[in-house]
BALOBA-1460 file (C-alpha; in Angstrom, 3 decimals):
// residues 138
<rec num="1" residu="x" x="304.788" y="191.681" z="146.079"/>
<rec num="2" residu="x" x="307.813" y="194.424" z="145.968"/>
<rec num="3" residu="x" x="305.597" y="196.813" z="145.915"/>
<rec num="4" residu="x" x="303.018" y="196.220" z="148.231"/>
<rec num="5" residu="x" x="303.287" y="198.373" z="151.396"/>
<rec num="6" residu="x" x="302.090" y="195.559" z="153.813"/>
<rec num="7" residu="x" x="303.859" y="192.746" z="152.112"/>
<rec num="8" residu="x" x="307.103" y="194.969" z="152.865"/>
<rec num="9" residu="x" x="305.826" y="196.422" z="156.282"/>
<rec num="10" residu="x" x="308.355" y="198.439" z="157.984"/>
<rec num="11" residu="x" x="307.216" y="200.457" z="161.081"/>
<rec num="12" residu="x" x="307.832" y="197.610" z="163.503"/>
<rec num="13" residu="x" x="306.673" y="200.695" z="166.419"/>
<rec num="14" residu="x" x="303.229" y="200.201" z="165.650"/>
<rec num="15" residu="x" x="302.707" y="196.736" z="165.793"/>
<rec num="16" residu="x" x="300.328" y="195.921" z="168.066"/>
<rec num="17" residu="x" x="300.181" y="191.873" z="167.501"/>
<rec num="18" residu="x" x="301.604" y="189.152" z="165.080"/>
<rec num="19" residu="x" x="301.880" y="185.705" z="164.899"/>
<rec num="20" residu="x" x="303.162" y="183.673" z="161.573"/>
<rec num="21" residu="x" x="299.669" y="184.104" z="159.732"/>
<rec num="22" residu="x" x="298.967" y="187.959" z="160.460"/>
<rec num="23" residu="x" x="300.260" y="191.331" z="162.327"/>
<rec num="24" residu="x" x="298.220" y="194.057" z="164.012"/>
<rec num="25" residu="x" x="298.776" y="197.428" z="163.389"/>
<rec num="26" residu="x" x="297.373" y="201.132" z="163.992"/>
<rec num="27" residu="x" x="296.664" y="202.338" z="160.487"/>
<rec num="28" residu="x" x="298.781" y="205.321" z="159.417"/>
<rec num="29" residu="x" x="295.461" y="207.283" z="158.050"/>
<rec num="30" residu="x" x="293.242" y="206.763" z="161.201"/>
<rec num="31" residu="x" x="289.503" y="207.574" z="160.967"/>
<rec num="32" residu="x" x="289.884" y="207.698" z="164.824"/>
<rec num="33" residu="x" x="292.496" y="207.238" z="167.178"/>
<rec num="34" residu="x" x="293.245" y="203.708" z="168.061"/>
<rec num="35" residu="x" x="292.450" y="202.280" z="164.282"/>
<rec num="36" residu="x" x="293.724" y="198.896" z="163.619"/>
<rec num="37" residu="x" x="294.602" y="196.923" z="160.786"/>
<rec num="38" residu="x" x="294.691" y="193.338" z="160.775"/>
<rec num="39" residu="x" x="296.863" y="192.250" z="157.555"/>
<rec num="40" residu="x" x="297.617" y="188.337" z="156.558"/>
<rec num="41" residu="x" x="301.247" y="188.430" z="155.845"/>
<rec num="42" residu="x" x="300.822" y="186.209" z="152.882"/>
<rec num="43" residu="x" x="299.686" y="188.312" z="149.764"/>
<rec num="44" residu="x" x="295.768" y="188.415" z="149.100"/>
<rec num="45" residu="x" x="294.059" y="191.115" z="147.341"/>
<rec num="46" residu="x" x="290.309" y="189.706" z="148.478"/>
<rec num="47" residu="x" x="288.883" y="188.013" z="150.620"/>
<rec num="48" residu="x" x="287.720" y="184.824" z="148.507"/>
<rec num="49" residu="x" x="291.406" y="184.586" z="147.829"/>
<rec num="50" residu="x" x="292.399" y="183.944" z="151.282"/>
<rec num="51" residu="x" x="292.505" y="180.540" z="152.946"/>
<rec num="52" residu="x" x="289.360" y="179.394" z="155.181"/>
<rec num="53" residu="x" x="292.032" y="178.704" z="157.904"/>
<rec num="54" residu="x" x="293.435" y="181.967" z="157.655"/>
<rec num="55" residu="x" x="290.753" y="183.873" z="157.282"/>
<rec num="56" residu="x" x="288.986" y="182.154" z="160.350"/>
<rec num="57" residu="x" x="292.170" y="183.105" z="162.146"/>
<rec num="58" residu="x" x="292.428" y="186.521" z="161.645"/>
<rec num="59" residu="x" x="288.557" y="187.140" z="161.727"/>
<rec num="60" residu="x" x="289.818" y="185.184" z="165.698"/>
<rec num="61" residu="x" x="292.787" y="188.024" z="165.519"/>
<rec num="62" residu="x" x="290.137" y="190.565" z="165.348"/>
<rec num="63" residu="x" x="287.885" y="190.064" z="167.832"/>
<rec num="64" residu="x" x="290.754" y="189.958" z="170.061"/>
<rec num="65" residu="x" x="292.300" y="193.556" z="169.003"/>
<rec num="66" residu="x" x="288.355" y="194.543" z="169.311"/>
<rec num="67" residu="x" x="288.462" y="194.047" z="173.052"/>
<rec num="68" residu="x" x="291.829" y="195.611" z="173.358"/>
<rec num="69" residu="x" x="290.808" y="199.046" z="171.646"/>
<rec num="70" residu="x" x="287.418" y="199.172" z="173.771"/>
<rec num="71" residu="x" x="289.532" y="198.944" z="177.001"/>
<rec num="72" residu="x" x="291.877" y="201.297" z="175.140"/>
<rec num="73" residu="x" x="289.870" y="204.411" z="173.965"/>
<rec num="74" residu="x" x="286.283" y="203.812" z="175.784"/>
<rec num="75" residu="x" x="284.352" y="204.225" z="172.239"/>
<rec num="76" residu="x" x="280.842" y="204.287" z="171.469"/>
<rec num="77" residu="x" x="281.072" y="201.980" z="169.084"/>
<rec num="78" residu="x" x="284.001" y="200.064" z="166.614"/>
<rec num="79" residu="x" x="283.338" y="199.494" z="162.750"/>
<rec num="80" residu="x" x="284.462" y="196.440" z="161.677"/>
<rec num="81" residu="x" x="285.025" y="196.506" z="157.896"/>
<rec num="82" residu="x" x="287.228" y="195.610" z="154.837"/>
<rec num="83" residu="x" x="287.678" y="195.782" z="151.504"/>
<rec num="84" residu="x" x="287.532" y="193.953" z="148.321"/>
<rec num="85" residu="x" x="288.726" y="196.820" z="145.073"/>
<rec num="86" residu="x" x="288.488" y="194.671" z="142.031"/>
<rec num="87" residu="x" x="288.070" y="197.903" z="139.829"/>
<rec num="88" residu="x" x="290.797" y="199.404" z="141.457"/>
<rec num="89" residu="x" x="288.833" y="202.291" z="142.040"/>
<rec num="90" residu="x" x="290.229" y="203.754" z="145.018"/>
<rec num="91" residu="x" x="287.705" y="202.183" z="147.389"/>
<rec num="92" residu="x" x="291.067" y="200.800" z="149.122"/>
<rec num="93" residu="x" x="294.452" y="202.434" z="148.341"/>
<rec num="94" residu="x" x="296.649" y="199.473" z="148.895"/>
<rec num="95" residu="x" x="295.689" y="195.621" z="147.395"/>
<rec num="96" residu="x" x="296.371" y="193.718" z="150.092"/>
<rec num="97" residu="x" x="293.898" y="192.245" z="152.376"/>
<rec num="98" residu="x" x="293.095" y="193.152" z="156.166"/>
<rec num="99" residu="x" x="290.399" y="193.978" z="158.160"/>
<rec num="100" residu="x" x="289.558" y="197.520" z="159.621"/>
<rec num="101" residu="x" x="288.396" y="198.166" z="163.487"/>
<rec num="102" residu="x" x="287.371" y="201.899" z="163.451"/>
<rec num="103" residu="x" x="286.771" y="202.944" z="167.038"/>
<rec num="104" residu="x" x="283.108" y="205.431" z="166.861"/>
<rec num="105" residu="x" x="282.397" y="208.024" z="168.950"/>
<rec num="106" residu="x" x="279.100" y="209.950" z="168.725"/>
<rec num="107" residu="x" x="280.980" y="213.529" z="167.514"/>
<rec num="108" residu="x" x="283.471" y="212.103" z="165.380"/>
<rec num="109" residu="x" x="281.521" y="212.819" z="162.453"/>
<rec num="110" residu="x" x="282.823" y="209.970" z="160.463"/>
<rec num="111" residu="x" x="279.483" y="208.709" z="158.447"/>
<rec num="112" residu="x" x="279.217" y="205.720" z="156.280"/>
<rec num="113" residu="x" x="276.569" y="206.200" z="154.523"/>
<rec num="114" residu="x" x="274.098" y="202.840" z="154.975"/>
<rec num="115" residu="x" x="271.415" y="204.413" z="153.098"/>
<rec num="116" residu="x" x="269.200" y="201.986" z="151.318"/>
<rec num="117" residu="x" x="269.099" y="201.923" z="147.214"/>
<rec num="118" residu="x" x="267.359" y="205.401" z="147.256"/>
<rec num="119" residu="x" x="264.078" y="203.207" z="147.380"/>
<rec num="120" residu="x" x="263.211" y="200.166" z="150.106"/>
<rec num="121" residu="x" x="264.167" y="197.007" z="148.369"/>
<rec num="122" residu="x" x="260.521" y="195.279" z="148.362"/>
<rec num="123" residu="x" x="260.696" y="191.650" z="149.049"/>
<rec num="124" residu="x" x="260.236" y="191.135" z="145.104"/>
<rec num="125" residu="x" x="263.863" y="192.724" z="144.477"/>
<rec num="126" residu="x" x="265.390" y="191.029" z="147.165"/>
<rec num="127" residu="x" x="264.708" y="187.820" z="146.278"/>
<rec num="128" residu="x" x="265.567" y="189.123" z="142.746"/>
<rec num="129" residu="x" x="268.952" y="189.779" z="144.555"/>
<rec num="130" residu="x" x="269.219" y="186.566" z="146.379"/>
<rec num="131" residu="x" x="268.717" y="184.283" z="143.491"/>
<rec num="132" residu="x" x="271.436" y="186.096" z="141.757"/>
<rec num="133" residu="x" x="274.208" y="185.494" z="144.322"/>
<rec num="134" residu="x" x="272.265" y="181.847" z="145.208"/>
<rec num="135" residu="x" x="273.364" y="180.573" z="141.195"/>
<rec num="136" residu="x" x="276.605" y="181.570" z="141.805"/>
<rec num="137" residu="x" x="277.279" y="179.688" z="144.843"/>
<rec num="138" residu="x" x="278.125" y="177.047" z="142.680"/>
């Protein structure tokens, strides 16, 4: 993709790991210091788009980098996270697929917001849920 910034990644200085499926990287809008990218060099805009193997790998990829920023910056916690824009809505500002470790540190401030659907889901709706996603396993 020409214009895809990670298919055409250029600051070599902040590469942190790669191998010939994926690179490592500290993303250049940290939510906290020590914020890493893990990005499949092949093109995929989701993650049902990319290989078992490869994902497997780089979900492998990230647990590694995970243990390397915990010795690195001491955090409280790291958010693992990605993802998958089909609106194109700005939930993530370039298409390509990778995988987010966000170091946490009590002060930083940095909420995602895990609040439930403004009401507790009673067991009722979540099965409701379920058996939506279930007939689509297909």
């Amino acid at each position: 993709m020409k214009k895809c910034a990670f298919c055409n990644f250029q600051d070599k200085q902040v590469v942190i790991y790669q191998d010939s499926l994926c690179f490592a990287i500290i993303s250049k809008d940290p939510i906290n210091r020590q914020h890493v990218l893990i990005v499949t060099k092949k093109h995929y805009q989701g993650l049902a788009e990319v290989p078992a193997g490869t994902a497997a790998h780089i979900f492998l990829v990230a647990k590694k980098m995970s243990k390397a920023v915990e010795k690195a910056c001491k955090p409280d916690a790291i958010t693992c996270t990605f993802d998958d824009d089909f609106s194109n809505g700005g939930f993530n500002l370039v298409q390509h697929f990778k995988i987010h470790l966000i170091p946490r540190f009590r002060k930083d401030r940095h909420l995602i917001d895990w609040s439930p659907l403004r009401v507790r889901a009673s067991a009722k709706l979540r099965s409701r849920f379920a058996e939506e996603v279930k007939r689509r396993l297909g």
